[in-house]
C-alpha atoms as a printed R data frame, in Angstrom:
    type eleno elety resid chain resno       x       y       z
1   ATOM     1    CA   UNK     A     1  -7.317  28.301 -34.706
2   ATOM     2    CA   UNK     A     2  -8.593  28.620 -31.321
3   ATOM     3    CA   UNK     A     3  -8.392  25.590 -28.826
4   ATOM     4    CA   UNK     A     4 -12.503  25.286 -27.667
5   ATOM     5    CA   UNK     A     5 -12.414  25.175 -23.621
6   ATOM     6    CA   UNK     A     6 -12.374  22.091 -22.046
7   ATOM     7    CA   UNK     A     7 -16.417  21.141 -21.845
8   ATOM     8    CA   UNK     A     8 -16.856  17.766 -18.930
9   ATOM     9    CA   UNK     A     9 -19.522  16.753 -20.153
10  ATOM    10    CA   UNK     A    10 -17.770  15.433 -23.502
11  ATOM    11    CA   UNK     A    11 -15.723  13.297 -21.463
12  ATOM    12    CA   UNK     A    12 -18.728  12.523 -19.113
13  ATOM    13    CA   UNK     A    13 -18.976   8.089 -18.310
14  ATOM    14    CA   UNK     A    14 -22.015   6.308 -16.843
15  ATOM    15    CA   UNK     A    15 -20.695   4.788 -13.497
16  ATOM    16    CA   UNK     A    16 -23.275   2.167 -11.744
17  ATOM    17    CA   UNK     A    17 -23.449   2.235  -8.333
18  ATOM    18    CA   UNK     A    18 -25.097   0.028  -5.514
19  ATOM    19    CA   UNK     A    19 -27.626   1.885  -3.284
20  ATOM    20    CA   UNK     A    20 -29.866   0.648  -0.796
21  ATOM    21    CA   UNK     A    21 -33.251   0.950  -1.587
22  ATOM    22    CA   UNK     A    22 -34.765   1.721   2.276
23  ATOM    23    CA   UNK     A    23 -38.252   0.022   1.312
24  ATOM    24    CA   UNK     A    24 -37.662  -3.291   0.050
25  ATOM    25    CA   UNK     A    25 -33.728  -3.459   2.384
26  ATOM    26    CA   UNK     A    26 -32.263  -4.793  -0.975
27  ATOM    27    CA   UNK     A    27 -29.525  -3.174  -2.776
28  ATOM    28    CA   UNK     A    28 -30.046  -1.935  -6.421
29  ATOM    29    CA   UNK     A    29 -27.693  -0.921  -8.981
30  ATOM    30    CA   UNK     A    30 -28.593   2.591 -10.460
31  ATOM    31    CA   UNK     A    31 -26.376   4.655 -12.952
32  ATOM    32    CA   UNK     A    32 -24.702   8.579 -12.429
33  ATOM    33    CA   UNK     A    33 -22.913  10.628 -14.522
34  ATOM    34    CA   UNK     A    34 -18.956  10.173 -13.708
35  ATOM    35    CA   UNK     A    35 -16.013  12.398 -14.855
36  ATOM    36    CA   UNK     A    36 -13.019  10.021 -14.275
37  ATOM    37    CA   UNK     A    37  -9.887  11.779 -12.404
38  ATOM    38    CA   UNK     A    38  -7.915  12.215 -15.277
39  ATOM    39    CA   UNK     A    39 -10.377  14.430 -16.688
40  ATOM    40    CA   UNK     A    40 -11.145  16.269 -13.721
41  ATOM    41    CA   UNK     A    41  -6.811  16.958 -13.830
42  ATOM    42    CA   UNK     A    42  -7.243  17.997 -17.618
43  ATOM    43    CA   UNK     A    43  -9.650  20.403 -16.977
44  ATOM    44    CA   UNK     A    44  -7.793  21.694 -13.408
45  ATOM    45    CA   UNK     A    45  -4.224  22.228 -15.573
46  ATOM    46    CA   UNK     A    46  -5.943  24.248 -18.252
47  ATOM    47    CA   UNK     A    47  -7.149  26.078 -15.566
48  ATOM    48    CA   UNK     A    48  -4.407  26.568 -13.471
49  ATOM    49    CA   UNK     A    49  -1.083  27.212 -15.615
50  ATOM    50    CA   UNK     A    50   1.088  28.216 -12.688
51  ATOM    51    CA   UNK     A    51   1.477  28.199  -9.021
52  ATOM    52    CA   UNK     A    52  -0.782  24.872  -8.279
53  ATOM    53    CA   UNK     A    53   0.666  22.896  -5.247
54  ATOM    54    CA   UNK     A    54  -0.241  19.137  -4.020
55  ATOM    55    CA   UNK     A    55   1.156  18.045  -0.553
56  ATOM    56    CA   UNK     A    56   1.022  14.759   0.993
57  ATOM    57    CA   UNK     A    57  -0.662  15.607   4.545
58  ATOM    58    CA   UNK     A    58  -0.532  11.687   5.336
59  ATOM    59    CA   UNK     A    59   0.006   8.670   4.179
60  ATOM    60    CA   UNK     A    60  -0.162   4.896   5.277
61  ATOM    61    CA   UNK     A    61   1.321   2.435   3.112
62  ATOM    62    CA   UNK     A    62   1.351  -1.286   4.186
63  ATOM    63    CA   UNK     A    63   2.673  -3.752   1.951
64  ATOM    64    CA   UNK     A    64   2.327  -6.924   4.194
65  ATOM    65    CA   UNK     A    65  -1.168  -6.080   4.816
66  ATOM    66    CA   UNK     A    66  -1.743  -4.551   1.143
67  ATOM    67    CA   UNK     A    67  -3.579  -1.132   2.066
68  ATOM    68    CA   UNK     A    68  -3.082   2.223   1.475
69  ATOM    69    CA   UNK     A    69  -4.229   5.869   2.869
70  ATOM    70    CA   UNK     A    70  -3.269   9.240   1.349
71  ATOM    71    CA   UNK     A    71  -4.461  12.400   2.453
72  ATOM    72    CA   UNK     A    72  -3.990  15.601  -0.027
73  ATOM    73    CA   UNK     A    73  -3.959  18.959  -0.153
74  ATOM    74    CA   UNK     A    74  -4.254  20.692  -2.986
75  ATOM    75    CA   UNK     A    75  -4.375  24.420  -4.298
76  ATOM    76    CA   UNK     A    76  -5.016  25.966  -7.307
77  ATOM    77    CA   UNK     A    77  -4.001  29.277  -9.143
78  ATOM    78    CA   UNK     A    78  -6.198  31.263  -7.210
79  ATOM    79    CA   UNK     A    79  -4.829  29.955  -3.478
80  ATOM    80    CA   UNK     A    80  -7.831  27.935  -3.008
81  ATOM    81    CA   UNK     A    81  -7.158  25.191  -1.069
82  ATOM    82    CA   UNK     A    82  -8.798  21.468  -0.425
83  ATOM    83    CA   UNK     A    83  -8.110  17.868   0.945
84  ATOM    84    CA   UNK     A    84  -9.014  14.947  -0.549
85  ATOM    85    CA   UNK     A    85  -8.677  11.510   1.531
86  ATOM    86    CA   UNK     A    86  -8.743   8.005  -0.111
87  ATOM    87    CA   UNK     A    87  -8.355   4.754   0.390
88  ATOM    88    CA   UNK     A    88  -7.511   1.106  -1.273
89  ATOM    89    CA   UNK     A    89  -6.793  -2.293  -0.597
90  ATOM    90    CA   UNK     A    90  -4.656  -5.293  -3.191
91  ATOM    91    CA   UNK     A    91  -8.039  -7.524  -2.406
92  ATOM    92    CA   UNK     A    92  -9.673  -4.851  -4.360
93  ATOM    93    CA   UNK     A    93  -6.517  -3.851  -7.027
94  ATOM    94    CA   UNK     A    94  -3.049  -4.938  -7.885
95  ATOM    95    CA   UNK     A    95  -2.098  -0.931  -8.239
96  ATOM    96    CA   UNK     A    96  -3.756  -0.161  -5.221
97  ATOM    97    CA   UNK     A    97  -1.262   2.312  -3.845
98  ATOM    98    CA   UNK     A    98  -1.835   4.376  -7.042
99  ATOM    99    CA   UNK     A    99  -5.627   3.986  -6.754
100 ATOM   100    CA   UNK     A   100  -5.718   5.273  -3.452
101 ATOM   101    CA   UNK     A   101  -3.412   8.645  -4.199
102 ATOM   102    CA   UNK     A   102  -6.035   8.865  -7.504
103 ATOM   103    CA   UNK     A   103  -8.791   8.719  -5.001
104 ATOM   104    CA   UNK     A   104  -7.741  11.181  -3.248
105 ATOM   105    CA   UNK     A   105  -6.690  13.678  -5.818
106 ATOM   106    CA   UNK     A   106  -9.890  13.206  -7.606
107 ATOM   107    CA   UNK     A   107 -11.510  13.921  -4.401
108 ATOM   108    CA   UNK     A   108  -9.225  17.307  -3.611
109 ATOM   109    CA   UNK     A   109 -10.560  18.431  -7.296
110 ATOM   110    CA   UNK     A   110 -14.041  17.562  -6.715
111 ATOM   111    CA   UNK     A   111 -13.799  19.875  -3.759
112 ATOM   112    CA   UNK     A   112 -12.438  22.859  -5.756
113 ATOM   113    CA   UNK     A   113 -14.729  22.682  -8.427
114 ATOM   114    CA   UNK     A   114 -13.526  20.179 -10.898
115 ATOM   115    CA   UNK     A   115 -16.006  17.350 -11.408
116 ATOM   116    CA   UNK     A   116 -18.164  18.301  -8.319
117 ATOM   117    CA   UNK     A   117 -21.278  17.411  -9.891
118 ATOM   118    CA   UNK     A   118 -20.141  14.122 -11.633
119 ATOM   119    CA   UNK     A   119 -18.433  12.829  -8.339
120 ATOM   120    CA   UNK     A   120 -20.553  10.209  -6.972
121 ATOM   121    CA   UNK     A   121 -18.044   9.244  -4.798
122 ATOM   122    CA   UNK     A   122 -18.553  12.116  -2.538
123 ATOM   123    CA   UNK     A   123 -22.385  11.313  -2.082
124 ATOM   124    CA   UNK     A   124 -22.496   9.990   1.577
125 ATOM   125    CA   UNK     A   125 -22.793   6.563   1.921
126 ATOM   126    CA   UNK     A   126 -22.502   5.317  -1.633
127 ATOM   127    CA   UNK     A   127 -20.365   2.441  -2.878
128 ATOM   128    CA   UNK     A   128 -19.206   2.387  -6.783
129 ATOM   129    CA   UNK     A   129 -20.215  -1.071  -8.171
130 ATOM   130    CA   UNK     A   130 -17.595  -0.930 -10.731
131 ATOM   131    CA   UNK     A   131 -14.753  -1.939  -7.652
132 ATOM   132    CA   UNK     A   132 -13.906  -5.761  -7.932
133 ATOM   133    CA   UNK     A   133 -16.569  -7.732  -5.962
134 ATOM   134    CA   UNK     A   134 -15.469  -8.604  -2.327
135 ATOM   135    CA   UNK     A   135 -14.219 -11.968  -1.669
136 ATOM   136    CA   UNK     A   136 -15.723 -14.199   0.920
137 ATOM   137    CA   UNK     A   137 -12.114 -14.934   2.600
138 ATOM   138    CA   UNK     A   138 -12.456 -10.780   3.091
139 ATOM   139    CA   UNK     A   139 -15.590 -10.782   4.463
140 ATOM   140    CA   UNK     A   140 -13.711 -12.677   7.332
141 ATOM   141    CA   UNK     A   141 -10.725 -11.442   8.021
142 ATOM   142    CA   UNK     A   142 -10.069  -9.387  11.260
143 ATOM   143    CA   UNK     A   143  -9.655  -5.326  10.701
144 ATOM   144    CA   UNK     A   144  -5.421  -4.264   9.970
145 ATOM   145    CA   UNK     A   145  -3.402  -2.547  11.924
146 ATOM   146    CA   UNK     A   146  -3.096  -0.458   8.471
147 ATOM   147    CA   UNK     A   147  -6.624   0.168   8.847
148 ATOM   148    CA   UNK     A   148  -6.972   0.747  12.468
149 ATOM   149    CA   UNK     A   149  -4.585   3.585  12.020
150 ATOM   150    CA   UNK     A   150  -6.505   4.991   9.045
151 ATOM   151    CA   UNK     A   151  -9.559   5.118  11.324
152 ATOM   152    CA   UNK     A   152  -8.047   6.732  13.647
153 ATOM   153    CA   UNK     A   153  -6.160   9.424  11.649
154 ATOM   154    CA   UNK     A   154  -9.345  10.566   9.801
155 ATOM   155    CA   UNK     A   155 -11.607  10.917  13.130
156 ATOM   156    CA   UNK     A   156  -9.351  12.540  14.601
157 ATOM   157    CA   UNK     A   157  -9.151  15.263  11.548
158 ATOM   158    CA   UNK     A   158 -12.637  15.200  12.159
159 ATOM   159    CA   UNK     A   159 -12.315  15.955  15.437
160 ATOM   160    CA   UNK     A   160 -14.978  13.161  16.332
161 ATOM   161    CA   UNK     A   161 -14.801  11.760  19.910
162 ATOM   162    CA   UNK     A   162 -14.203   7.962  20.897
163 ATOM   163    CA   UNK     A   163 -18.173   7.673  22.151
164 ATOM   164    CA   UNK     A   164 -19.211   9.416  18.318
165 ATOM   165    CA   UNK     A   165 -17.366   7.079  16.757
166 ATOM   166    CA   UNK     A   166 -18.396   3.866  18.988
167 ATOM   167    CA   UNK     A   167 -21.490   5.063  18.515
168 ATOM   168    CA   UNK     A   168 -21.066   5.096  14.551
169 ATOM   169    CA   UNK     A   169 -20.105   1.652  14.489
170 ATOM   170    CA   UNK     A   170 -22.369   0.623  16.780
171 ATOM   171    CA   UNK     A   171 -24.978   1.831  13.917
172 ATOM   172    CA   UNK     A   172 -23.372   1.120  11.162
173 ATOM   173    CA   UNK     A   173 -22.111  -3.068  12.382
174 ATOM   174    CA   UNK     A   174 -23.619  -3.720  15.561
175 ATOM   175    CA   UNK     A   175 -20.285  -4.262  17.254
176 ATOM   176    CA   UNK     A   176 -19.229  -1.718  20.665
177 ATOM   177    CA   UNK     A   177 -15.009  -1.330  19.203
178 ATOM   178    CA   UNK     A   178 -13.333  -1.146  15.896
179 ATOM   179    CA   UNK     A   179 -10.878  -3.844  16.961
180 ATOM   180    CA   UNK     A   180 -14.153  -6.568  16.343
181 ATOM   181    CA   UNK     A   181 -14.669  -5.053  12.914
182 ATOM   182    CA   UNK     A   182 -14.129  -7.289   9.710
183 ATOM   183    CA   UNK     A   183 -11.411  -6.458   7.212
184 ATOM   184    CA   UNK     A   184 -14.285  -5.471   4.862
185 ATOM   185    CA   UNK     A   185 -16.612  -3.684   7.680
186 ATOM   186    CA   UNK     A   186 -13.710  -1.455   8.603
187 ATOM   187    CA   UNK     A   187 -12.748  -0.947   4.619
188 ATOM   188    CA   UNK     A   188 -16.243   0.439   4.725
189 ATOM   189    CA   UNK     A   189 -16.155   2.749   7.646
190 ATOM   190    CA   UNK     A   190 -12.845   4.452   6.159
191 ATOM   191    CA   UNK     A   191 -14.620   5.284   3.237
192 ATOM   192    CA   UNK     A   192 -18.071   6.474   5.207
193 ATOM   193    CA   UNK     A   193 -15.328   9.013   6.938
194 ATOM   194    CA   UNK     A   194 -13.791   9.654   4.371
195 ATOM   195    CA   UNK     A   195 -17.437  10.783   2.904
196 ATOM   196    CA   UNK     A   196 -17.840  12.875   5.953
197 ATOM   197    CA   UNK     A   197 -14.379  14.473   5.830
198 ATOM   198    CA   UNK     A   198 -15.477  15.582   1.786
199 ATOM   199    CA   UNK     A   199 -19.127  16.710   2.788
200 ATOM   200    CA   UNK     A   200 -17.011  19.427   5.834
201 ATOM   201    CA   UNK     A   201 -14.472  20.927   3.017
């Protein structure tokens, strides 16, 4: 008996997700067609069968502070390559190191073709409603050191320039210097450059 190939869209999820809606300035909660990273893996290893690779390009792990950054490169069969950069912090899950290598593995396979189309995640600017909501104490708290030097490691991959990216926050918070962002502002910005980092591979 013949194994049928692996079809996404019979493991396909409705994911809601919070967008701003630019004429009333209110956020609504709309719903996209998600394939979770597991199944996006399923359908790279039947795939691939041989010669895949995954490397660690960078990672930030900081347990005091509870935040983690991985950036991966990935290649399939074929010697296509991709990176995928994500981010989590423990106000947001207990298993956040894990989350944040997931994020950024689904994100490598979104990039080669795996899920592409049922990766909301990699629409710019879009935040999955499904993630814990924040806490108030978070909305408070002064950016990490962790986070600083995720900032930093992804504009620089982007090859962005200090007055691009004051100019960035200055858009996006109002405030002339990362070191004034919130804990949840700068959580924010590393996923809006993360978004841009997807949108150039």
């Amino acid at each position: 008996m013949t194994t049928r190939p692996f079809n996404p869209e019979d493991h396909l999820t409705k994911l809601p997700l919070r967008r701003r809606n630019p004429r009333t300035n209110t956020w609504e909660t709309q719903f996209a067609d998600y394939l979770e990273v597991k199944w996006r893996m399923v359908w790279f290893r039947e795939n691939n069968k041989e010669n895949t690779q995954t490397i660690v390009l960078d990672k930030i792990i900081d347990i005091h502070n509870r935040f983690a950054y991985f950036e991966l490169q990935v290649r399939d069969s074929k010697g296509n390559t991709e990176v995928g950069v994500g981010s989590e912090t423990g106000e947001d899950f207990h298993d956040y190191i894990e989350k944040a290598y997931t994020k950024a593995y689904g994100r490598a396979l979104a990039a080669l073709g795996y899920g592409t189309q049922f990766a909301p995640e990699l629409e710019e600017g879009e935040r999955i409603a499904d993630a814990p909501v924040n806490r108030t104490s978070e909305q408070n708290e002064n950016i990490t050191d962790a986070q600083r030097r995720a900032i930093y490691a992804i504009y620089s991959s982007l090859a962005l320039t200090e007055e691009e990216m004051r100019n960035i926050i200055q858009n996006r918070y109002q405030k002339t210097d990362s070191k004034y962002l919130t804990k949840k502002e700068a959580s924010d910005l590393i996923d809006y450059l993360n978004n841009l980092k997807d949108s150039e591979t």
